[in-house]
N, C-alpha and C positions, 0 to 999 in steps of 0.2 A: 396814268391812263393805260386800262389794259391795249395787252397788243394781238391786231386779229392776224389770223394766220395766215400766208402769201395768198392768193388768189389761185385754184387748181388752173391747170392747162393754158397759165400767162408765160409765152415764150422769155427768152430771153432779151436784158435789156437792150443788144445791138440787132436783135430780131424785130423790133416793135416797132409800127409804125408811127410817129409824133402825134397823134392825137391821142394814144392810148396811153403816153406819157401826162400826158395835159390833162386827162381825165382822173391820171391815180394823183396826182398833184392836187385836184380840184378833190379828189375824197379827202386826202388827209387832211386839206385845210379844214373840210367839212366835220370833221371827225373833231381835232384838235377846240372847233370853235363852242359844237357840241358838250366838249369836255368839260370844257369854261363854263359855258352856260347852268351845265347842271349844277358844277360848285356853287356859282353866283347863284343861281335857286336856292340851294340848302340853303347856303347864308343867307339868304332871304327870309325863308320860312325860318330859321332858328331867331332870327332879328324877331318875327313878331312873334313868336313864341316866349320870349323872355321879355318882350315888353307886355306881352298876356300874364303874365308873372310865370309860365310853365316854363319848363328844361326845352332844350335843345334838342337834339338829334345828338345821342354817344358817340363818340370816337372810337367805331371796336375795329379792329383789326382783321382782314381779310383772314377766311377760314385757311389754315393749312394742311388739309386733312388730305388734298391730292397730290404733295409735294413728294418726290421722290430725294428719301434722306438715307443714308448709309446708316441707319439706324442698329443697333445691334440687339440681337433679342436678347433672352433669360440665357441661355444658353444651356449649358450643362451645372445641373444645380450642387452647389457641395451639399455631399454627406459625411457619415462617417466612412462613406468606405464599403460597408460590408453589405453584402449580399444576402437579402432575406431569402431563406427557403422555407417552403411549407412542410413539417414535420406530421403533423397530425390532421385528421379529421377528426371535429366534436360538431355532434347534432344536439340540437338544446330543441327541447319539445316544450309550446308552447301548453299554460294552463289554460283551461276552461273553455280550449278550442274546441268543438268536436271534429271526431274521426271523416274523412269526406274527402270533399273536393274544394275545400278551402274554402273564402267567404259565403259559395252558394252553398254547403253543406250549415253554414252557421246562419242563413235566413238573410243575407244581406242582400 
């Protein structure tokens, strides 16, 4: 059962006065029965779905895509080592371009 998060601006529990106790009492029962209920539905609807001859409802596993994991990246990739440098400039002119301003000089 997921768990929701405390309620903002609920004092502390020797601050509270006994019916504020009773009432978060009376949530979680409501919550827990909720829970229940929704399982016993799927199992319901998966019951008549396999007597319809169809599948069920899969068992996938909650996303963990917002989990916060000490993952470690790529890091620093091996190489050989060595440092390229650029030594040279070479311009390679293309054929059957013409002279211009590039694709609008060629009609494009």
């Amino acid at each position: 059962m997921p768990d929701i998060p405390p309620l903002p601006g609920l004092p502390p529990p020797e601050a509270r006065p006994p019916w504020v106790d009773a009432l978060l009492s009376v949530i979680a029962a409501l919550r827990q029965e909720n829970h229940r209920l929704q399982e016993e539905n799927q199992a319901l609807r998966d019951k008549v779905a396999r007597l319809k001859g169809q599948k069920g409802k899969p068992a996938i596993a909650p996303s963990r895509l917002n989990e916060k994991k000490g993952r470690k990246g790529k890091g620093q990739r091996k190489g050989d080592g060595l440092e390229r440098r650029i030594d040279r400039t070479v311009v390679v002119k293309a054929e059957g371009v013409p002279e211009g301003r590039g694709p609008r000089a060629a009609g494009m």
